[in-house]
Structures are given as structure tokens and as C-alpha cells.
MOPAC internal coordinates of N, CA, C and O (Angstrom, degrees):
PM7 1SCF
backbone

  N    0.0000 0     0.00 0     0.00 0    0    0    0
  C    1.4623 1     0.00 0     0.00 0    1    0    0
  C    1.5321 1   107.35 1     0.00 0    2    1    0
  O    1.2310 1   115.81 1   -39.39 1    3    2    1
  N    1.1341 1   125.56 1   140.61 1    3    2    1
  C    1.8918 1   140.26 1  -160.47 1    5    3    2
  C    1.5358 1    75.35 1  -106.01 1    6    5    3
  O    1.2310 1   131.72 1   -32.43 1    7    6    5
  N    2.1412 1    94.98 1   147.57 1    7    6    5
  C    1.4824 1   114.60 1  -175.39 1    9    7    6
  C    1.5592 1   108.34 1   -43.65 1   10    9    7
  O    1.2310 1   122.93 1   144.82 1   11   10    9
  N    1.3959 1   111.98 1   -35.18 1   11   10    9
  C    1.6605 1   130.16 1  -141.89 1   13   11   10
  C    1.8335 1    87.98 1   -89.01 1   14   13   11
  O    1.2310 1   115.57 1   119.44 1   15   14   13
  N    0.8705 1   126.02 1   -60.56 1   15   14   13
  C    1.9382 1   124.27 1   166.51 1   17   15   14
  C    1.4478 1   103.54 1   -47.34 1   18   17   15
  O    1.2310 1   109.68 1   123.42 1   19   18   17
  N    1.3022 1   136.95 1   -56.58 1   19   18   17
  C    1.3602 1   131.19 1  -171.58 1   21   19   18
  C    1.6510 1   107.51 1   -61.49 1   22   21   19
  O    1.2310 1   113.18 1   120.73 1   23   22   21
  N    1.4964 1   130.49 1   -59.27 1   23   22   21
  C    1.1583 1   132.19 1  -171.77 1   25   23   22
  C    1.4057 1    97.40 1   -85.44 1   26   25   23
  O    1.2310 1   112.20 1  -141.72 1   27   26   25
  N    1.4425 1   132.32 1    38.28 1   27   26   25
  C    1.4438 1   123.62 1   149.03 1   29   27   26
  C    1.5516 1    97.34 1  -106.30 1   30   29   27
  O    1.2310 1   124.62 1   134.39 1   31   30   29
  N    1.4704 1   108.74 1   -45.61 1   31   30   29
  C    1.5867 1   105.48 1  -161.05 1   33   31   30
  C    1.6642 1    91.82 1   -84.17 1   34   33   31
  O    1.2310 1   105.04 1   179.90 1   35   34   33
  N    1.3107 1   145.27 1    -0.10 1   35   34   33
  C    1.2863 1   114.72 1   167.62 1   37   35   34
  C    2.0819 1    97.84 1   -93.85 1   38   37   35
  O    1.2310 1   124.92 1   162.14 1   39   38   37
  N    1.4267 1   108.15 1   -17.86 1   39   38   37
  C    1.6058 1    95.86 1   174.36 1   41   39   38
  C    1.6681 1   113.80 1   -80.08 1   42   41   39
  O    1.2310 1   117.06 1  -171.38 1   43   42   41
  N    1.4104 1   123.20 1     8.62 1   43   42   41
  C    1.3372 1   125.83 1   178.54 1   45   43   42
  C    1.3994 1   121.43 1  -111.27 1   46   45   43
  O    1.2310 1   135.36 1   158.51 1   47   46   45
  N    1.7968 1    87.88 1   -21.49 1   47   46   45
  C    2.0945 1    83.53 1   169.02 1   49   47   46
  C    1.5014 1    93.27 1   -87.47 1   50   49   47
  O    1.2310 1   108.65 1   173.32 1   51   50   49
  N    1.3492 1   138.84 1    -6.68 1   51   50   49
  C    1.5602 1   116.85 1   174.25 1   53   51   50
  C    1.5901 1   121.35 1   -87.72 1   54   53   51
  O    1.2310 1   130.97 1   177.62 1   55   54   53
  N    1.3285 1    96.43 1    -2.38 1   55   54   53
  C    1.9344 1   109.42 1  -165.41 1   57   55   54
  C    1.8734 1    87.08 1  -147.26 1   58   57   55
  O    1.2310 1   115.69 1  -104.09 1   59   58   57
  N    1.1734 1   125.79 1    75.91 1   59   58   57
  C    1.4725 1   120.41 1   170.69 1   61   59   58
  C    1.5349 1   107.49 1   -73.28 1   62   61   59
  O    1.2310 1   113.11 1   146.83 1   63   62   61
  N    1.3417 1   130.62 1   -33.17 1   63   62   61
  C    1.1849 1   138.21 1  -165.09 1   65   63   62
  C    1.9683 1    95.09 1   -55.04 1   66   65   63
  O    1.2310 1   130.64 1   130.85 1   67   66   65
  N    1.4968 1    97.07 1   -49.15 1   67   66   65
  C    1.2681 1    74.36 1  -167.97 1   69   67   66
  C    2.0290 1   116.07 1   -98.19 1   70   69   67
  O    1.2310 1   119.22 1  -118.37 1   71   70   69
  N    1.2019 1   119.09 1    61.63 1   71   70   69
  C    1.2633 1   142.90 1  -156.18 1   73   71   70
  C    1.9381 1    82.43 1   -84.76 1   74   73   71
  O    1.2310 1   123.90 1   111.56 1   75   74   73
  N    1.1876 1   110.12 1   -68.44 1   75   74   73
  C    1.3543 1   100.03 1  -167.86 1   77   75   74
  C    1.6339 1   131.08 1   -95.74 1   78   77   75
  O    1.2310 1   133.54 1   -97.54 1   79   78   77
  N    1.5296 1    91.42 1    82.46 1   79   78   77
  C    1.4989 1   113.57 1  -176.25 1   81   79   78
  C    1.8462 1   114.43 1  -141.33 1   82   81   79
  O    1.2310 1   130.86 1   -98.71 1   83   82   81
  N    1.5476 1    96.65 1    81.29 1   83   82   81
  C    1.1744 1   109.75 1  -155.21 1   85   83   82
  C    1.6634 1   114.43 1   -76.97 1   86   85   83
  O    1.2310 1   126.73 1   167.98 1   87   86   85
  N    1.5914 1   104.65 1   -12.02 1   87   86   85
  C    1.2797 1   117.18 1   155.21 1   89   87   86
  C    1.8831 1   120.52 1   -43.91 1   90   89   87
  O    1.2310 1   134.30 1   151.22 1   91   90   89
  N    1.0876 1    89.96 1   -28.78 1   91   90   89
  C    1.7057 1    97.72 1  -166.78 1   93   91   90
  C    1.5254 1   104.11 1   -58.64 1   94   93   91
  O    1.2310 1   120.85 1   142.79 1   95   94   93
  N    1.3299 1   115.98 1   -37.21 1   95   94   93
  C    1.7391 1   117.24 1  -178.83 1   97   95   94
  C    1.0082 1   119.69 1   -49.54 1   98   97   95
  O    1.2310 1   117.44 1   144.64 1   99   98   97
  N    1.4716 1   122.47 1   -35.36 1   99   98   97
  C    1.7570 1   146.08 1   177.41 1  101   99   98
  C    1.0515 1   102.82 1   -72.80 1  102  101   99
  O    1.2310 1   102.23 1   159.06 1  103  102  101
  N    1.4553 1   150.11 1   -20.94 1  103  102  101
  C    1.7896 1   133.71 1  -125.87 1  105  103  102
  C    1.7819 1    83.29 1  -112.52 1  106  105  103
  O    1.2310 1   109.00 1   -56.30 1  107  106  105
  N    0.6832 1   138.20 1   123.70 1  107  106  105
  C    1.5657 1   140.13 1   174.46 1  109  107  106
  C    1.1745 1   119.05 1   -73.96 1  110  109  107
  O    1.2310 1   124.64 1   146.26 1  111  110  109
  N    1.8136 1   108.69 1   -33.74 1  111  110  109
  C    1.5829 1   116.60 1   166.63 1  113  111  110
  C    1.4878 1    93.39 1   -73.80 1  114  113  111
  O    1.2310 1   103.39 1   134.75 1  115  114  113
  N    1.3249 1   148.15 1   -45.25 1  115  114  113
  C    1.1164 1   124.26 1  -149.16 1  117  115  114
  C    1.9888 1   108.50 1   -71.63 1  118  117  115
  O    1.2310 1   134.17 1   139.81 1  119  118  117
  N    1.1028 1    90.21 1   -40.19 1  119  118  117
  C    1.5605 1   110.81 1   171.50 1  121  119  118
  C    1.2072 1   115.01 1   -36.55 1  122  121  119
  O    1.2310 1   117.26 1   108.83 1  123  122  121
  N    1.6264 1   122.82 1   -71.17 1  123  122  121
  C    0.8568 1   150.14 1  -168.34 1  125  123  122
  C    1.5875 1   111.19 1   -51.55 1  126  125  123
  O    1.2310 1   122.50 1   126.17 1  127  126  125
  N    1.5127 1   112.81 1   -53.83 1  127  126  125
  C    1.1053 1   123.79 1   164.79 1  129  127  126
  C    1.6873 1   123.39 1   -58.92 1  130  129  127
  O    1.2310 1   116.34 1   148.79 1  131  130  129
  N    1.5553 1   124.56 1   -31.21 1  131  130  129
  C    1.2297 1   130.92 1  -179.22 1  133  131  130
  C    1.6478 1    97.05 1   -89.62 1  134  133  131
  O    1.2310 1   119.35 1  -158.59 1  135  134  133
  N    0.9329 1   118.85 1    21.41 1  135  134  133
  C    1.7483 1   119.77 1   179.01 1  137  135  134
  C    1.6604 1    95.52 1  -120.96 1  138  137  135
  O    1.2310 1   124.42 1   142.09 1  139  138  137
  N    1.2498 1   109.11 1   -37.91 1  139  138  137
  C    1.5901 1   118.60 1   176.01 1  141  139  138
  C    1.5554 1   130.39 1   -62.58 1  142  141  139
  O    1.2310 1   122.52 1   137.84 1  143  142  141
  N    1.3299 1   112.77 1   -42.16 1  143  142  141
  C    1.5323 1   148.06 1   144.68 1  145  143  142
  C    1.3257 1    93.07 1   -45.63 1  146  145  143
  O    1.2310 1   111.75 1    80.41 1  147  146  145
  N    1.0389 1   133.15 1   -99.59 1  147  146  145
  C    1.3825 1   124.56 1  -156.60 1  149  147  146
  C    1.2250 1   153.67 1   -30.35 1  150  149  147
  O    1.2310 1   142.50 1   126.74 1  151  150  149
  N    1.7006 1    73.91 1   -53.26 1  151  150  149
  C    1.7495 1   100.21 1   142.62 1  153  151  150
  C    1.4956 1   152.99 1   -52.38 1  154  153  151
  O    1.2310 1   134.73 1   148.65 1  155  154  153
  N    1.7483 1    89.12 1   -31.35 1  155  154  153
  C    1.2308 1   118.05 1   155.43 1  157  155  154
  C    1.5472 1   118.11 1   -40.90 1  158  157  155
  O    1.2310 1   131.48 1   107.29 1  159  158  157
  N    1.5413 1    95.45 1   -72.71 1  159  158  157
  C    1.6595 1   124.87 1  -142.49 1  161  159  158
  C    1.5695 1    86.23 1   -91.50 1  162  161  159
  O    1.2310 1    94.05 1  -166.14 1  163  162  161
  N    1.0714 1   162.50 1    13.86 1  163  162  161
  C    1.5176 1   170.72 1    37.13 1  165  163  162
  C    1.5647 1   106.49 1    24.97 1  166  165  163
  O    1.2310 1   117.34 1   120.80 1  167  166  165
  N    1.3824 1   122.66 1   -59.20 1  167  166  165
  C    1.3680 1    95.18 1   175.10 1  169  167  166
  C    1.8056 1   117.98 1   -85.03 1  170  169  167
  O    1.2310 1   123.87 1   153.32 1  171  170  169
  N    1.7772 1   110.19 1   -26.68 1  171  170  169
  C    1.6168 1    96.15 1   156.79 1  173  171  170
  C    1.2606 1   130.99 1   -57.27 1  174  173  171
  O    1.2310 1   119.44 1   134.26 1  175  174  173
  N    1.3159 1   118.67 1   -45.74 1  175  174  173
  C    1.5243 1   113.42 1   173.38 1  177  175  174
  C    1.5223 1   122.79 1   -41.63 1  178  177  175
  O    1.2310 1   126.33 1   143.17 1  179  178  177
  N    1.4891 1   105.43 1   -36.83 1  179  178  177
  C    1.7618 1   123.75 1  -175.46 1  181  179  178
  C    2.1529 1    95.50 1   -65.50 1  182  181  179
  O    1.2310 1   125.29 1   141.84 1  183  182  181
  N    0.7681 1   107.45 1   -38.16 1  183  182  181
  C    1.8619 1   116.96 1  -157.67 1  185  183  182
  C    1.3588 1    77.70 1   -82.69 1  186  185  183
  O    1.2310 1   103.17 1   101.88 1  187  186  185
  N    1.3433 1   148.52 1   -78.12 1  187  186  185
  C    1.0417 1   150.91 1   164.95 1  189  187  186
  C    1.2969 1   127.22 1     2.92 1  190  189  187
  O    1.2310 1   113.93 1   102.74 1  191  190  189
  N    1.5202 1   129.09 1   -77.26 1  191  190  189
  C    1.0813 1   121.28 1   135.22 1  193  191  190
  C    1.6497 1   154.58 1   -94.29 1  194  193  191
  O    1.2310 1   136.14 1  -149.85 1  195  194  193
  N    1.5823 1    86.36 1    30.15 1  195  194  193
  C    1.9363 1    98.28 1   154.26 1  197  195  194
  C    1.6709 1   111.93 1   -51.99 1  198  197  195
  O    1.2310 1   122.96 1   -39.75 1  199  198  197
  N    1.0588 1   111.93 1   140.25 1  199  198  197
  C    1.6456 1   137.44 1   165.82 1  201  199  198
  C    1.3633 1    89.12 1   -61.55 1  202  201  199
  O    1.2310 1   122.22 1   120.29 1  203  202  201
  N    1.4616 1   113.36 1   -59.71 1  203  202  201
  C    1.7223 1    84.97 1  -163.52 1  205  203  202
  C    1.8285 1    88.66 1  -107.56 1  206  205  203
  O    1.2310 1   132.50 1   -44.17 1  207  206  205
  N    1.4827 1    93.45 1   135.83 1  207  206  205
  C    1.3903 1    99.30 1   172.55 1  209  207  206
  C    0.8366 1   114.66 1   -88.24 1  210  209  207
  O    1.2310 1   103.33 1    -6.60 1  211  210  209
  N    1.5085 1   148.25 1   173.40 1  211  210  209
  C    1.2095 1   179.04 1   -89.14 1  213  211  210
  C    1.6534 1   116.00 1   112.98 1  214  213  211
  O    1.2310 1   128.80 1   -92.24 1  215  214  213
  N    1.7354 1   100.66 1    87.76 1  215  214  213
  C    1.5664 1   124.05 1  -164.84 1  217  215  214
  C    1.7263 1    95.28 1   -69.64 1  218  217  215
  O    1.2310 1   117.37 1   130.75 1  219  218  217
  N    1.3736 1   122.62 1   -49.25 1  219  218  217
  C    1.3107 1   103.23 1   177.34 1  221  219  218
  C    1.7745 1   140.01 1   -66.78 1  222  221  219
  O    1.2310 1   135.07 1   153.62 1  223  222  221
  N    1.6474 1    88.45 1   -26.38 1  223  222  221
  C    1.5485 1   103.76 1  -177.95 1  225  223  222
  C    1.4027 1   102.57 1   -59.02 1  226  225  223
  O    1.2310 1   122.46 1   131.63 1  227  226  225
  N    1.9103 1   112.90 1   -48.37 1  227  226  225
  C    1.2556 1   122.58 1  -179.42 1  229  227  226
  C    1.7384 1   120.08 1   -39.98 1  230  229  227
  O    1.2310 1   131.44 1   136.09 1  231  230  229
  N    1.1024 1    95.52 1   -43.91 1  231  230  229
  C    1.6953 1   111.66 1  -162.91 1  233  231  230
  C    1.6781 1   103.74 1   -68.09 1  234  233  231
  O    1.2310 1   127.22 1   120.28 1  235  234  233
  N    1.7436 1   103.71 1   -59.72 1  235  234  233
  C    1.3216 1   120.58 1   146.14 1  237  235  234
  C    1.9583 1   115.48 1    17.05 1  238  237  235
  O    1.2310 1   138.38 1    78.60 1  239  238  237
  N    1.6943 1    81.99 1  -101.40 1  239  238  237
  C    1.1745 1   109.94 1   156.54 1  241  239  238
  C    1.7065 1   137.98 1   -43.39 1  242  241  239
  O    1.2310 1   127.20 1   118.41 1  243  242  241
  N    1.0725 1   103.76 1   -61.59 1  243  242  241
  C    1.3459 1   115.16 1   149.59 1  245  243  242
  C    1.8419 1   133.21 1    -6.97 1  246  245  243
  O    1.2310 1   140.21 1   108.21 1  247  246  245
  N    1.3771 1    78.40 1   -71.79 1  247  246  245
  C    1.6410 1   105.19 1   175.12 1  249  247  246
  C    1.4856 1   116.31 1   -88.22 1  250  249  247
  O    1.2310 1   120.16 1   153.51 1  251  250  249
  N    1.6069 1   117.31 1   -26.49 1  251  250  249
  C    1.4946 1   113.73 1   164.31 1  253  251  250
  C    1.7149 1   122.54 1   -59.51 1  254  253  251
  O    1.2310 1   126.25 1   149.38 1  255  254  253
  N    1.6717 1   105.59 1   -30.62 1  255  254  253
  C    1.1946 1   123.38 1   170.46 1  257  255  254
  C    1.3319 1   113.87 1   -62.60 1  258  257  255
  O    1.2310 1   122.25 1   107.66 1  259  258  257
  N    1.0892 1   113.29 1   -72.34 1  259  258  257
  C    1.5588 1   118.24 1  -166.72 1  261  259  258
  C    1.9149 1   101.21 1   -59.39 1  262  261  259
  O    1.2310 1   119.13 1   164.57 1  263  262  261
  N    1.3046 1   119.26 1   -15.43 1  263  262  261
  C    1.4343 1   120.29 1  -178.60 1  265  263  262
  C    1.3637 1   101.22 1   -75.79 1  266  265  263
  O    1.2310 1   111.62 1   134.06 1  267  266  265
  N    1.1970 1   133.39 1   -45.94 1  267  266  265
  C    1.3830 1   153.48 1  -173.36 1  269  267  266
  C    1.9910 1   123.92 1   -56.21 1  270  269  267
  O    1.2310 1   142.89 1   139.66 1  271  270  269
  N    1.7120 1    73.14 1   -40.34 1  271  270  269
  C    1.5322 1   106.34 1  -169.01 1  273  271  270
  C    1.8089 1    79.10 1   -74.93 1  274  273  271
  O    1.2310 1   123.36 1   100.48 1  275  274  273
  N    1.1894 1   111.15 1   -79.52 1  275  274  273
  C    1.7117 1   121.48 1  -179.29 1  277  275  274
  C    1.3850 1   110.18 1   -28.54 1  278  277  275
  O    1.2310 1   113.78 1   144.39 1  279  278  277
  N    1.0058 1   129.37 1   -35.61 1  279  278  277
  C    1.7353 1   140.17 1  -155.96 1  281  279  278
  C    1.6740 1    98.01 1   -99.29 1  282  281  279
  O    1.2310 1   118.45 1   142.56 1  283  282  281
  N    1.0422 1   120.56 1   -37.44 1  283  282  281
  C    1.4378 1   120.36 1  -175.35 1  285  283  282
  C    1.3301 1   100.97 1   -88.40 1  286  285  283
  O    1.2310 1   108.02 1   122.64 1  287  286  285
  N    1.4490 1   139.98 1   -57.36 1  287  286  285
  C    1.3453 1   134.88 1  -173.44 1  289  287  286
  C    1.9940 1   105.83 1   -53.34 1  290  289  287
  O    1.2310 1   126.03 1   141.75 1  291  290  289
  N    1.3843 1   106.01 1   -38.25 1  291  290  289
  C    1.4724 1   112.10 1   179.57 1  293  291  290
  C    1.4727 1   107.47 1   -48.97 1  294  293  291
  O    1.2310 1   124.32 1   128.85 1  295  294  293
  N    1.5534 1   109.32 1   -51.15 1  295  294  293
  C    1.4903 1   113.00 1  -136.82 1  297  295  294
  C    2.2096 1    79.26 1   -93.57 1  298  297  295
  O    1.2310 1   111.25 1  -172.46 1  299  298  297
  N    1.0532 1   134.08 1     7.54 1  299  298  297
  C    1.3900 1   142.61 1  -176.16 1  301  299  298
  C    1.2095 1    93.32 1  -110.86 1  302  301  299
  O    1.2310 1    97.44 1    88.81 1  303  302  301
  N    1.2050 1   157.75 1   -91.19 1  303  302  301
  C    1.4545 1   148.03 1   164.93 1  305  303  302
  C    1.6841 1   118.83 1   -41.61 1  306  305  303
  O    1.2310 1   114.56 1  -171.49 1  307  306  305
  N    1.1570 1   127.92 1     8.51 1  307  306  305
  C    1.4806 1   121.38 1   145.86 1  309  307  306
  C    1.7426 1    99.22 1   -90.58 1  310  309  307
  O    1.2310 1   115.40 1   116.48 1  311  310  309
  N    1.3650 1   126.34 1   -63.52 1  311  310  309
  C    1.3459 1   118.02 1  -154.31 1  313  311  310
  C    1.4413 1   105.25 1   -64.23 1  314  313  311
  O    1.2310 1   112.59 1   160.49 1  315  314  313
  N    1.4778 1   131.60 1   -19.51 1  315  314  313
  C    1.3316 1   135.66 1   170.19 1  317  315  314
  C    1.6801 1   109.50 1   -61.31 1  318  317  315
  O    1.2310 1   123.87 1   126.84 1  319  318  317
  N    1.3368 1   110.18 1   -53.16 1  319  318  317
  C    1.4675 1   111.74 1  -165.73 1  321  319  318
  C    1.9660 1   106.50 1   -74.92 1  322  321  319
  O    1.2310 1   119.81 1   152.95 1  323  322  321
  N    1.5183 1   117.98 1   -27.05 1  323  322  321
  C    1.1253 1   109.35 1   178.42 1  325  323  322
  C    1.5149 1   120.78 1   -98.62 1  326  325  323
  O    1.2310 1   124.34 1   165.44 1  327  326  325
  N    1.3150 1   109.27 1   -14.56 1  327  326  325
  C    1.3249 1   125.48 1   142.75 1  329  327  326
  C    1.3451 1   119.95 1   -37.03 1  330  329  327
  O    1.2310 1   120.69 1   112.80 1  331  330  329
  N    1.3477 1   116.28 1   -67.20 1  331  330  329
  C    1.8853 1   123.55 1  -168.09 1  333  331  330
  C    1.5156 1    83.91 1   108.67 1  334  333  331
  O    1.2310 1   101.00 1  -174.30 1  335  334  333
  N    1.2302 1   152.15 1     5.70 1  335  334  333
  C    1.4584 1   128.82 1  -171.30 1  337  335  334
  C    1.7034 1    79.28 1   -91.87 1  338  337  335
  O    1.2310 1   135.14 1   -32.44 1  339  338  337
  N    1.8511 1    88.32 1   147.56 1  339  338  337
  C    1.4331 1    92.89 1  -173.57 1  341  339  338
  C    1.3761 1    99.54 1  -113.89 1  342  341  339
  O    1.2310 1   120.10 1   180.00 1  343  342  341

């Protein structure tokens, strides 16, 4: 699975509602952003289970994710609503 398939299907089990928006495959920002996420949540997962943690790097990360996660579901419910896709 390519970064850009992985950081869609982990941004779709967090936002299922918007699962059927098949436009999204085309959107280059949307892409772009689910390649960004991924990357993310690839290097939290890694901090995660490091032996030696690093509690701040984690958090770091943490919160870059969930910003990402926030930023992509946004920018999917703007292009839906000015779109007309319902």
C-alpha cells in the first residue's frame, strides 16, 4: 500500500461519514495531505514503540497528527459543501 492509500484509509476510519466522496482520488490537495498524515502517523507509531521513549518528541508528534487529521477532514467538508456534493 503507497503512503497516499495508507493516510487516506487511516483519515477515513477517523471521519467515516465522509467515506463516500469519490472525488477525493482526483483532489491533489487531498492526496497530498493523506501522504502528509502518514508520514506523520509512521513516525508516531515509531516513538510509540521505541524502547527508549522520548515523551516530548511523542506528544510533538502526537499533536502534529491529530492537526493533520483536523486539516484534512476540514479541507473534505469545505470542497463537499462548495461543490454541492452532498
Amino acid at each position: 500500500m503507497d503512503l497516499q492509500k495508507a493516510g487516506m484509509a487511516r483519515l477515513l476510519l477517523a471521519a467515516p461519514e465522509l467515506r463516500d466522496s469519490p472525488w477525493m482520488m482526483q483532489d491533489l490537495v487531498f492526496l497530498h495531505l493523506c501522504e502528509v498524515f502518514e508520514h506523520a502517523c509512521l513516525r508516531r507509531d515509531a516513538l510509540r514503540c521505541s524502547p527508549e521513549k522520548d515523551d516530548e518528541t511523542l506528544l510533538r508528534f502526537e499533536e502534529e497528527c491529530r492537526a493533520l487529521q483536523a486539516a484534512a477532514v476540514a479541507y473534505i467538508r469545505e470542497q463537499r459543501k462548495f461543490s454541492g456534493i452532498v
